[in-house]
Every structure is written in structure tokens, then in C-alpha cells.
DRENTORKOL-3810 file (N, C-alpha, C; in nm, 4 decimals):
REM DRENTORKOL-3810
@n.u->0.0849; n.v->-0.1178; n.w->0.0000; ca.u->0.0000; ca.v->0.0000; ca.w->0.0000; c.u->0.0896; c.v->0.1244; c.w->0.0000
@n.u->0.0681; n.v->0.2179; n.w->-0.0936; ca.u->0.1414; ca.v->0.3850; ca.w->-0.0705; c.u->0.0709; c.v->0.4416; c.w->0.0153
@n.u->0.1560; n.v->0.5290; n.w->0.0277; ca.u->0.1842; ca.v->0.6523; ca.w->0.1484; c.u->0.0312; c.v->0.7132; c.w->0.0835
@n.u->-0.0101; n.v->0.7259; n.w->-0.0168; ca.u->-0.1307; ca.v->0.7762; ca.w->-0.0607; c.u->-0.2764; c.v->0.7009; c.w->-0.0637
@n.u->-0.2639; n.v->0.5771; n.w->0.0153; ca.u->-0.3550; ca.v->0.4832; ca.w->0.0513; c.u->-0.3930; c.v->0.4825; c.w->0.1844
@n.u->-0.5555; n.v->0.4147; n.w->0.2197; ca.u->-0.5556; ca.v->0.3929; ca.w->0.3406; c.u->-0.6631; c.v->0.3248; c.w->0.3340
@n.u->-0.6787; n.v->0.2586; n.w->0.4933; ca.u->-0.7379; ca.v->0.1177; ca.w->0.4837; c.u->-0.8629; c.v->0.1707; c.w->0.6009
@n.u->-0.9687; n.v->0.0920; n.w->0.6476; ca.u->-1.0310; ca.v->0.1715; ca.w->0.7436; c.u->-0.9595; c.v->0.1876; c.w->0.8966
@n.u->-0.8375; n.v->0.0662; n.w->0.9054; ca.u->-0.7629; ca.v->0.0445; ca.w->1.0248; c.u->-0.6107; c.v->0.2305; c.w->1.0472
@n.u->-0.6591; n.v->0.2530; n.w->0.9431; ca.u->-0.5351; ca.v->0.3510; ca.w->0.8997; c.u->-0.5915; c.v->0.5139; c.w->0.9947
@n.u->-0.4714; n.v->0.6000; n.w->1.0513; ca.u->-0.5569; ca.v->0.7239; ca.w->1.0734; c.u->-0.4788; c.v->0.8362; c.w->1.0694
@n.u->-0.4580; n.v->0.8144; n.w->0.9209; ca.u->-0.4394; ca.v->0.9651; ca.w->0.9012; c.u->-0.4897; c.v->0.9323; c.w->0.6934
@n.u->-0.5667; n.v->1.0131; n.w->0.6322; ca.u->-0.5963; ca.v->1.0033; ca.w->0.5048; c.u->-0.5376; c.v->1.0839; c.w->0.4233
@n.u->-0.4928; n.v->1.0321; n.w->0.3100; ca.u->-0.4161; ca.v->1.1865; ca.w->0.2457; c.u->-0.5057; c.v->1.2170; c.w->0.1332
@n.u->-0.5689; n.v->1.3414; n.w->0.1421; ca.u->-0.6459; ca.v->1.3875; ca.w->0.0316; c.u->-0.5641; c.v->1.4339; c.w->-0.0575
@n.u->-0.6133; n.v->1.4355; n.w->-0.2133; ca.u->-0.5210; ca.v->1.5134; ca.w->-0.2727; c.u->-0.6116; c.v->1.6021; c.w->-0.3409
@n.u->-0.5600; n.v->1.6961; n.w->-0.3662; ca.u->-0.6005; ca.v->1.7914; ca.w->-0.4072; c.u->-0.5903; c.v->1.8966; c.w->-0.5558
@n.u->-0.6765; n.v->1.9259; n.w->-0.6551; ca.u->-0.6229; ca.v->1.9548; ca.w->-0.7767; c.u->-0.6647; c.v->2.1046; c.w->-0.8603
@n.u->-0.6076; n.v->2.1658; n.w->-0.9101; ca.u->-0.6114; ca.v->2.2712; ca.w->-0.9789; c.u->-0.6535; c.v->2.4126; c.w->-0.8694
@n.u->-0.8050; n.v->2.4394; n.w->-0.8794; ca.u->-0.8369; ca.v->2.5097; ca.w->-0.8155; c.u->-0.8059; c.v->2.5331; c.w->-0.6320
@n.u->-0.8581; n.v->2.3732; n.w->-0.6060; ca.u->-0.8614; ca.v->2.3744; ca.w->-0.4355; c.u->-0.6946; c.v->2.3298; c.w->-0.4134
@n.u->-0.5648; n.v->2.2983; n.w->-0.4714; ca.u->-0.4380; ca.v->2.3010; ca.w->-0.4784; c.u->-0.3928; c.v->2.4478; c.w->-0.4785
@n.u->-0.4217; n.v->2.5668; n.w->-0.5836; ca.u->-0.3827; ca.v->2.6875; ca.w->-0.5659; c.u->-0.4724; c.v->2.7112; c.w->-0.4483
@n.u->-0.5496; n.v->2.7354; n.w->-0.3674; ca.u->-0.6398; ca.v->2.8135; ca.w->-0.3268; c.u->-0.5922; c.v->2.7348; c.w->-0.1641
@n.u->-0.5249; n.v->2.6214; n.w->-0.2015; ca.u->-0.5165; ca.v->2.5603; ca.w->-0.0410; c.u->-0.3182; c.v->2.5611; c.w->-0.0310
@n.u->-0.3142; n.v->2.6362; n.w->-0.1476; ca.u->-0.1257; ca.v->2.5896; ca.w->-0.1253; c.u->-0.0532; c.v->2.4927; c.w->-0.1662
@n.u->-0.1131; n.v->2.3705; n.w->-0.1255; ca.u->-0.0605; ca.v->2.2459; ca.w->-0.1577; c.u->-0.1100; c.v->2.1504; c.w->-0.2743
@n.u->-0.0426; n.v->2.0449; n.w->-0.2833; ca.u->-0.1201; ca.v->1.9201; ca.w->-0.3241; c.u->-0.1700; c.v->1.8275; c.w->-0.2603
@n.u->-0.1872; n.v->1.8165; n.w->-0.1635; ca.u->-0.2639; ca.v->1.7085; ca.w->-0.0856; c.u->-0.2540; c.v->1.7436; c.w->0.0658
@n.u->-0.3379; n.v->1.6823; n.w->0.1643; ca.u->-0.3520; ca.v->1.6908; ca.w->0.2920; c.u->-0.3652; c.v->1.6159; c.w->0.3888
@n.u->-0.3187; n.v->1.5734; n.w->0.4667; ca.u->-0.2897; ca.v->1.4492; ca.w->0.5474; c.u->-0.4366; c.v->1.5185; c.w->0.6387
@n.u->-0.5757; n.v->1.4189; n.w->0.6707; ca.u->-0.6566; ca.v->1.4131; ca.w->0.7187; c.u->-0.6395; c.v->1.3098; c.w->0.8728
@n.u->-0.6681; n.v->1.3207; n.w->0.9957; ca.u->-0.6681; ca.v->1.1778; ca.w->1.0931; c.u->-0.7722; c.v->1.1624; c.w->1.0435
@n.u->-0.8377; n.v->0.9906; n.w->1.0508; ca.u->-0.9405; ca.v->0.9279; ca.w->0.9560; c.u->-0.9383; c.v->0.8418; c.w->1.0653
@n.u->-1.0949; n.v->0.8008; n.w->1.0851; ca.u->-1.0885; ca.v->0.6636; ca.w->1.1217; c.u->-1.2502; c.v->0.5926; c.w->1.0414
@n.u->-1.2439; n.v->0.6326; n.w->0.9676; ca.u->-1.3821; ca.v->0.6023; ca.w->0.8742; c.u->-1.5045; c.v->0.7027; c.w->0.8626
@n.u->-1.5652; n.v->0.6841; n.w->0.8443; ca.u->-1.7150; ca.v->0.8262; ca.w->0.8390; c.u->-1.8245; c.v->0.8546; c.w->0.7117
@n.u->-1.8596; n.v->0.9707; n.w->0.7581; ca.u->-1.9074; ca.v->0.9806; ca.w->0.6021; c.u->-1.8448; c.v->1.0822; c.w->0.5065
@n.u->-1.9347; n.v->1.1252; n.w->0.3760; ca.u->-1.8549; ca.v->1.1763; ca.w->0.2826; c.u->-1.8563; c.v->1.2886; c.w->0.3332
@n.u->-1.9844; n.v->1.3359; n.w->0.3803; ca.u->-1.9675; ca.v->1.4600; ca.w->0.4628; c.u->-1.8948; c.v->1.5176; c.w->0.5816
@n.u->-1.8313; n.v->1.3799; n.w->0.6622; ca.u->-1.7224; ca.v->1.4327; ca.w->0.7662; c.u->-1.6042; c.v->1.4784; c.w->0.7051
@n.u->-1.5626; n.v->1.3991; n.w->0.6199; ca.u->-1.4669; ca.v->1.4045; ca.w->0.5214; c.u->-1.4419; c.v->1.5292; c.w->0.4907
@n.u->-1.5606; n.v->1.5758; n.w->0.4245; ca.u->-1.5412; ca.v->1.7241; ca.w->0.3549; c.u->-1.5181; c.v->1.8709; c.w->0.4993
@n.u->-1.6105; n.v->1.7789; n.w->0.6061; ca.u->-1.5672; ca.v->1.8889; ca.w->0.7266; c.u->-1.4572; c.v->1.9174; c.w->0.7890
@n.u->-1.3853; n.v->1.7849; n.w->0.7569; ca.u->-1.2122; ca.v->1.7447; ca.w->0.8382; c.u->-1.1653; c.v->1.8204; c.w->0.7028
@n.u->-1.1540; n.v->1.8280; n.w->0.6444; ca.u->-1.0657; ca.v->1.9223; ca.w->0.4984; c.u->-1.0943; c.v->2.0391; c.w->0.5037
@n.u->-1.2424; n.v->2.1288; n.w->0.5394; ca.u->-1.2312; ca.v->2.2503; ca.w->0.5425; c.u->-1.1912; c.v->2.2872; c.w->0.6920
@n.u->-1.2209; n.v->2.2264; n.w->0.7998; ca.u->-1.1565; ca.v->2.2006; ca.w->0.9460; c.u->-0.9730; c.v->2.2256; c.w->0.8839
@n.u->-0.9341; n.v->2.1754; n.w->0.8277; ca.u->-0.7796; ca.v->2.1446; ca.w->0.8158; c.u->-0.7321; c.v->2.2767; c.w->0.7207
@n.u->-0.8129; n.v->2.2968; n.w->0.6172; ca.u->-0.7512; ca.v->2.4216; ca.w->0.5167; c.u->-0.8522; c.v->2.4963; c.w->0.5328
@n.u->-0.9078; n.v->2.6204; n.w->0.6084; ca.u->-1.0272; ca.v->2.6968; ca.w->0.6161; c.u->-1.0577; c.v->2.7764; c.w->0.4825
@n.u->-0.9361; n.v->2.7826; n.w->0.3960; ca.u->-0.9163; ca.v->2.8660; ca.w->0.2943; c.u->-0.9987; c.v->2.7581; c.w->0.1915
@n.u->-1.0212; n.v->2.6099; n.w->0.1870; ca.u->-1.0991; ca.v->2.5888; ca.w->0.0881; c.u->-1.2816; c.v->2.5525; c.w->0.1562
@n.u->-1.3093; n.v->2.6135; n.w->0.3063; ca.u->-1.4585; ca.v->2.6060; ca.w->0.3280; c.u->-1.5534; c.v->2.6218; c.w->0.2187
@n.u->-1.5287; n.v->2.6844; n.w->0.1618; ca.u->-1.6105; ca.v->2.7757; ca.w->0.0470; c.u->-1.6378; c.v->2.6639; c.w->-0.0667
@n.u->-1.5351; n.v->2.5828; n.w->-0.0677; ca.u->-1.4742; ca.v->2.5453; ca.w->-0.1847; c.u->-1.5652; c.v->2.3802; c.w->-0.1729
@n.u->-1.5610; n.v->2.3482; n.w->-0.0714; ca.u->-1.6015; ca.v->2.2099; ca.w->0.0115; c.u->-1.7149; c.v->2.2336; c.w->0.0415
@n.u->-1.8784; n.v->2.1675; n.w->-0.0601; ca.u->-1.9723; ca.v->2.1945; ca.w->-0.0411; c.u->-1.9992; c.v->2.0864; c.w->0.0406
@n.u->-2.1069; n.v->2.0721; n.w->0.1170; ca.u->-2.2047; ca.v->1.9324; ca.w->0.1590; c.u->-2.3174; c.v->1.8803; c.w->0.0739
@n.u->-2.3115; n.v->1.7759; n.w->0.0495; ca.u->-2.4477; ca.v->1.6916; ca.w->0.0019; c.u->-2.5716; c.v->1.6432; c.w->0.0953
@n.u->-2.6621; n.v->1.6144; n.w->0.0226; ca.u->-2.7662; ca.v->1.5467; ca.w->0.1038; c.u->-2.7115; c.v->1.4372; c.w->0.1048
@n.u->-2.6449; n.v->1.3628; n.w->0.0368; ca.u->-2.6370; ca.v->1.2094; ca.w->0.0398; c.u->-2.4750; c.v->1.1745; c.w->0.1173
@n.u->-2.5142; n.v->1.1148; n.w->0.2327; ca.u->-2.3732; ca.v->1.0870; ca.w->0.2762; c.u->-2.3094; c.v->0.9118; c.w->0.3068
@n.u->-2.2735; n.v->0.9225; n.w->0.1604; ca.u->-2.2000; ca.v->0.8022; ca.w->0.1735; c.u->-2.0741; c.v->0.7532; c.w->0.2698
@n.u->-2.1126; n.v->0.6368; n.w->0.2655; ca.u->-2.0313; ca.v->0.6237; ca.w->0.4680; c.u->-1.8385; c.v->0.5569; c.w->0.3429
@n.u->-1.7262; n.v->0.6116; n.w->0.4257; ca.u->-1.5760; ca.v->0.6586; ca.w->0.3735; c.u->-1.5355; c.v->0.5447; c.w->0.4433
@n.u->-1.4688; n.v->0.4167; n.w->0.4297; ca.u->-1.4086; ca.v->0.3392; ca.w->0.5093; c.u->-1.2401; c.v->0.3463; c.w->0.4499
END
């Protein structure tokens, strides 16, 4: 498994990140702690972590569960 993988036993996730939310967050990717959830925690731990892409990181109605 790479450094860019993770399993549900794993806790830290690395998002990566591209074009827009990469300029707008600095980087290319973001090391998240993870221990499973939904799609919507997901997106809260990323704007939680880069506040600069809140805006950027909408929520859905549908929250598919992230293992």
C-alpha cells in the first residue's frame, strides 16, 4: 500500500487535491486523521484542516459512509 492509501484500520488520510482547491489551499494534498465516516465528515475534516478551501467544500444530502 502507498503513502497515498488507506485502509479503514489507517488514521491519518491523504487527500489530494487539484487545480483550483491546490492553488487556493497551497498544496497538493492533505494528510486528514481518519478513522472512517461519512462523505460529509470528510469534507468537514478538509475545510476544518484548510479553512481557505470552506467555500470550496460543499455538503451533500447524500452521505455516503468513507471506510
Amino acid at each position: 500500500m502507498s503513502d497515498h492509501q488507506t485502509s479503514a484500520a489507517a488514521s491519518v488520510l491523504t487527500v489530494n487535491l487539484f487545480a483550483g482547491m491546490a492553488a487556493a489551499a497551497g498544496a497538493r494534498h492533505v494528510d486528514i486523521p481518519w478513522h472512517g465516516g461519512t462523505a460529509a465528515e470528510l469534507r468537514a475534516a478538509v475545510a476544518a484542516a484548510l479553512p481557505r478551501l470552506a467555500g470550496l467544500v460543499r455538503s451533500e444530502e447524500h452521505t455516503s459512509v468513507l471506510q
